[in-house]
N, C-alpha and C positions, 0 to 999 in steps of 0.2 A: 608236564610238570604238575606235581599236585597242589594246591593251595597249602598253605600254613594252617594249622587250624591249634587251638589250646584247649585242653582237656585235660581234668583232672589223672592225674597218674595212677595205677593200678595193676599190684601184681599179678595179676589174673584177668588177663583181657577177661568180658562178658559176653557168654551165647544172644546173637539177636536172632529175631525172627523177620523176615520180609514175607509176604505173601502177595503175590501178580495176578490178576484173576483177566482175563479175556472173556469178554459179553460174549463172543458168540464161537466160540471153542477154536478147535482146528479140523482139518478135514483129516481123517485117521486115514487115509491111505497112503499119506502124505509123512504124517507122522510120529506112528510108529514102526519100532524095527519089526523085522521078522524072527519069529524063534529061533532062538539059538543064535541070531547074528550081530550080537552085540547091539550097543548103542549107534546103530548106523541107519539111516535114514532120508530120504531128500532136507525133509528139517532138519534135522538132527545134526546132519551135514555140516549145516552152516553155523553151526557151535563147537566143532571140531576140535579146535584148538583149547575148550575147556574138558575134554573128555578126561577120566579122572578125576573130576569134580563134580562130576551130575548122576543124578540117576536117573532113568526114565521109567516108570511104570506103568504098565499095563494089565488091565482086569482089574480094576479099581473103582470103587463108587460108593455112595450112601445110597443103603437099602431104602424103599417105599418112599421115593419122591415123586414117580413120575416122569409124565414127559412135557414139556414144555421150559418156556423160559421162567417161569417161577421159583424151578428146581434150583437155580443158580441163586436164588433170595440162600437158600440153604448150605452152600458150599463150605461155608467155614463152623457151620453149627451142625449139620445132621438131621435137623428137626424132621422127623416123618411128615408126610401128606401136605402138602404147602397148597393143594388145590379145594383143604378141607373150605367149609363154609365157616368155620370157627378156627380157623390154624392161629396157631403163636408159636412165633420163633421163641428158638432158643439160644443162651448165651455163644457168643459166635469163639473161636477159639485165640485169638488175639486180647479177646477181653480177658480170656480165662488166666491166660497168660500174665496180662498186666493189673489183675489184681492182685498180683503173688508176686509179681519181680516191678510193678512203675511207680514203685515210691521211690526207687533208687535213681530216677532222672527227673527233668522237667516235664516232660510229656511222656504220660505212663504207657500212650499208644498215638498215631499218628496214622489219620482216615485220609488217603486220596485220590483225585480222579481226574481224568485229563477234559472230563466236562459230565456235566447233567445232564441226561439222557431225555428226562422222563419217561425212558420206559421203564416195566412191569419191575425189572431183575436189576434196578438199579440199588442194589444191598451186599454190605458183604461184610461191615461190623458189625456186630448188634448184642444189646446191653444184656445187662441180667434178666432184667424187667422180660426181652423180649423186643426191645424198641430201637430200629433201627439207627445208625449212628452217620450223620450225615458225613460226606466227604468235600471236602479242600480242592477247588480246582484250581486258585491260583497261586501260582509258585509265586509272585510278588510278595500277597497276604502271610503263605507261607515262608520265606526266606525271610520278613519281616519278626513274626514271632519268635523264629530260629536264631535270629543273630544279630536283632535291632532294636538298643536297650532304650528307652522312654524316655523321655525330658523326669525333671524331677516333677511337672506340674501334671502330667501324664500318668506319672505314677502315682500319683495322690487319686488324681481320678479314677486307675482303673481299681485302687482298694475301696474307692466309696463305691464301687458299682458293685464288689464283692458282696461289701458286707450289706448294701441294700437289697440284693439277691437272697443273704439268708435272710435277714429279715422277712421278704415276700415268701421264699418256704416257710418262715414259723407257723406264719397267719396260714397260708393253703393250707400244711396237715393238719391244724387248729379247727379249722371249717370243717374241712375232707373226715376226720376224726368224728365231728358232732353226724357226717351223713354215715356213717358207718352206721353206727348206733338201728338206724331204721330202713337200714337196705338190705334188700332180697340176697340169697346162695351167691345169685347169679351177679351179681351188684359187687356182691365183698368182693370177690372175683377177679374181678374189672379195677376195685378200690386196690385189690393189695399190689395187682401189676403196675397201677399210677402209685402207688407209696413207694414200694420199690424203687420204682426212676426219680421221685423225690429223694430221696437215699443217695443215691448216686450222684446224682446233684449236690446234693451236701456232700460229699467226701471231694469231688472236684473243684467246688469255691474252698474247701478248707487246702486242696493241696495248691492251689491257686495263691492262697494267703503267704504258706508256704515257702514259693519261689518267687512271689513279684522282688523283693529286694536281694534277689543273690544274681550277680551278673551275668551275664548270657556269653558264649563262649565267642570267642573273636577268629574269624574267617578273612582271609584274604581271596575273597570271589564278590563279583560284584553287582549290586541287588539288580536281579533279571527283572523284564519288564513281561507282561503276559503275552501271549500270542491269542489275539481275539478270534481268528480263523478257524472253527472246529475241524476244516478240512485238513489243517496241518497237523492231525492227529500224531503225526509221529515224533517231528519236531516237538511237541509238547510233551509226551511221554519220555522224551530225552532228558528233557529240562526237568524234569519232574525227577528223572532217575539222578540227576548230578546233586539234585536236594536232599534226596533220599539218602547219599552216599554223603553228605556233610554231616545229613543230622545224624547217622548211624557212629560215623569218626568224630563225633562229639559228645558223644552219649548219650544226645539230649533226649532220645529214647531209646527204645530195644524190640519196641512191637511195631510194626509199621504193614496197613496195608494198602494197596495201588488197584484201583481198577480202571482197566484200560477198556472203554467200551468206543465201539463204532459204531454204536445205531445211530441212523440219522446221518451217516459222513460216510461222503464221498471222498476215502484220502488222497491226499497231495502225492500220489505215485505215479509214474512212468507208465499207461498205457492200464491206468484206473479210470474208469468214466462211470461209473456206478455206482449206489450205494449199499453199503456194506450188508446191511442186513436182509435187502433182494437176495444179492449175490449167494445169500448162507443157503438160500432156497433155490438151489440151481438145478433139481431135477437132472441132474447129470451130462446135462449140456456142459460141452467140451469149452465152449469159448465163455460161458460165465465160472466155469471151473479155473481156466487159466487168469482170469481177473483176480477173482478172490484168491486164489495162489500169492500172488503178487503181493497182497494184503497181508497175508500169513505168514510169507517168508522176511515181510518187514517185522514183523512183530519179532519173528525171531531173533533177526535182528538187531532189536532193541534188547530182549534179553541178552546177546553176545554183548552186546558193551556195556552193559552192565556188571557184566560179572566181567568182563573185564576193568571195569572201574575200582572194585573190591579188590580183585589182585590185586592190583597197585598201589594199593597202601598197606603200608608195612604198620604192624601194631604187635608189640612186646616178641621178636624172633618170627613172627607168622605172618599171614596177611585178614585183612577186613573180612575179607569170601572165607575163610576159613575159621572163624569167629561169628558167621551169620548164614544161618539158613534160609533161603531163595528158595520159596515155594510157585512154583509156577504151573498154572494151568487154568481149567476153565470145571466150571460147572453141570455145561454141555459137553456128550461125549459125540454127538454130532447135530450142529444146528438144522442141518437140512432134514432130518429127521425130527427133531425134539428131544431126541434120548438123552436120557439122563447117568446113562449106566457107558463103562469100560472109559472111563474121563481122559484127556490127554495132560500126562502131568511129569512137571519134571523138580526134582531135590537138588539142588546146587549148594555147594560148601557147606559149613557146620562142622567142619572136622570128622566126619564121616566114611566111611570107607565103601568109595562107591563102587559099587560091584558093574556099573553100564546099564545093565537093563534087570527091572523083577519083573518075571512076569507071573501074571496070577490067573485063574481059571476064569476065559470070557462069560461062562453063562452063570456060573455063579461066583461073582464078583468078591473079591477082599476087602472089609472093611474100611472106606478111607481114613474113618477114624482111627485106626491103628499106627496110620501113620502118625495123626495127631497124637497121638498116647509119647509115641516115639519123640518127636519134638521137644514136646514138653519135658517128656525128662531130657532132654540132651541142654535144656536150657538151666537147671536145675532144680527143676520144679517139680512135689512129689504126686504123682498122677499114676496111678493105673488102670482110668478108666476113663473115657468122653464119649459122650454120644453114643454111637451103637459099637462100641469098640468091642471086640474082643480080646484084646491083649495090645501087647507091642508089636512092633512090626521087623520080623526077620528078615538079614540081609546087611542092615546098615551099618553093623557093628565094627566099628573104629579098632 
């Protein structure tokens, strides 16, 4: 049964975007197909029943990243050399997206994560400025913002906190303004990347101002409690994805991203006793290979009920999955390596026409920004160009 949820009416359901990122990839033996044999796979497998609605790609990657886990700081922006000494990301593509279509909800974009890792690649928003965009682990805090409206004495306080916010930006770019004036190349530099994120700060307490008095949509599901255990990583990622599927059937936004990392966890599976991120370094050992197997095919997993979570709601003749593009993959094209190059990634719904499998040249790679270009416009938004793209991305034409 699906909850009850209210939401504004609309001739024209809206394209969303979801993006899934995996800290430490998949193992590519596992899953990708073989040429020519369709979307078939031991992974692949176990999503069977969405075939027709996914694509998988192969020979895909952002040129001059590298190898290690820093390359995944760059999955959703492209930014070359993340190992420079001087590197600055760049706007990630979820932003790009919700400066152009997240006036039209409450949350122009929505950052999450099944926990904080502290490690290196823990990134996968990141502003105009360059600065990364922190992520949401608990589906309480989150279900709360989502669908749990204030006392009236609460909302008085969260408008003084607003407007004492801008206030506190006048006075910074006021100062920051006077140290312009007598700072070095290298200095303005520095200054214009911190105005920048002051900028962006002001247009989020102004959209803030915006929505504190327009009412938050009403859910029949009821407020989840967090799971403290990082080891029940999956269970968390579940509960993370049934939020993900309210806020999307609510509209309360349209960009949304999830990253699901296992560093540091040992998951809560059947015949797992290790932690994740040894495992990705397994030197080809057969019984650390079958471990983290186990690992991988829950994730997949979790994808399969997700997208089947979207089937199942109907909106305007179609369904949710069909109105929202599921980007799924990793950063890493193989952890046990580092590589950063042939990524494992799959396209689900968006009303697309999935062909099963693209496949693209292993040594020299297809822009993955192409397929960002792609998106973008599928959401309606006019792009024909991000990061290292070259164009659009053939194949997906509806």
């Amino acid at each position: 049964m699906q909850p009850q949820v209210s939401r504004a009416s609309e001739p024209t359901p809206p394209q969303r975007m979801v993006v899934i990122h995996l800290e430490s990839g998949l193992m590519p033996q596992f899953f990708f197909p073989q040429p020519e044999a369709g979307p078939t796979s031991p992974y692949l497998d176990l999503i069977a029943d969405h075939r027709g609605q996914f694509t998988v790609f192969s020979g895909m990657s952002h040129p001059n990243l590298g190898a290690g886990h820093e390359a995944t700081n760059c999955f959703l922006t492209g930014a070359p050399n993340p190992l420079a000494k001087n590197f600055r990301n760049t706007q990630s593509l979820d932003q790009f997206a919700a400066e152009r279509i997240g006036h039209d909800t409450r949350f122009p974009s929505l950052h999450l994560s099944v926990q904080n890792s502290g490690a290196l690649s823990d990134i996968l928003a990141v502003s105009r400025a360059g600065v990364p965009i922190p992520a949401e682990t608990s589906v309480r805090r989150l279900y709360r913002a989502l669908f749990v409206e204030g006392t009236p004495a609460e909302k008085t306080a969260t408008l003084r906190r607003i407007e004492a916010g801008g206030s506190v930006l006048d006075l910074v770019l006021d100062k920051a303004g006077r140290l312009e004036r007598g700072a070095s190349s290298r200095d303005r530099g520095r200054l214009d990347q911190y105005f920048s994120s002051v900028r962006e700060l002001e247009l989020r307490l102004e959209r803030l101002r915006e929505w504190e008095d327009r009412p938050k949509p009403v859910v029949a599901y009821p407020e989840p409690a967090d799971i403290e255990d990082k080891n029940r990583v999956v269970e968390k990622a579940q509960l993370m994805g049934e939020l993900i599927r309210l806020a999307l059937q609510t509209d309360s936004t349209r960009c949304i991203t999830f990253y699901i990392s296992t560093f540091h966890v040992v998951p809560n599976l059947p015949g797992v006793r290790n932690e994740t991120h040894g495992l990705t370094h397994h030197g080809n050992e057969p019984e650390k290979i079958a471990e983290l197997r186990r690992i991988e095919e829950a994730q997949m997993g979790m994808l399969g009920s997700f997208l089947h979570s979207l089937r199942g709601v109907e909106e305007a003749g179609s369904s949710l999955l069909n109105q929202t593009m599921v980007l799924f993959g990793s950063g890493l094209g193989s952890a046990n390596s580092h590589s950063s190059v042939n990524l494992p990634l799959i396209l689900a719904g968006g009303g697309f026409r999935h062909p099963g499998h693209l496949a693209f040249n292993q040594q020299q790679n297809e822009p993955l920004a192409n397929l960002f270009v792609t998106m973008l416009q599928r959401m309606g938004i006019e792009a024909d160009a991000f990061a290292s793209s070259t164009g659009s991305l053939r194949g997906l034409e509806a």
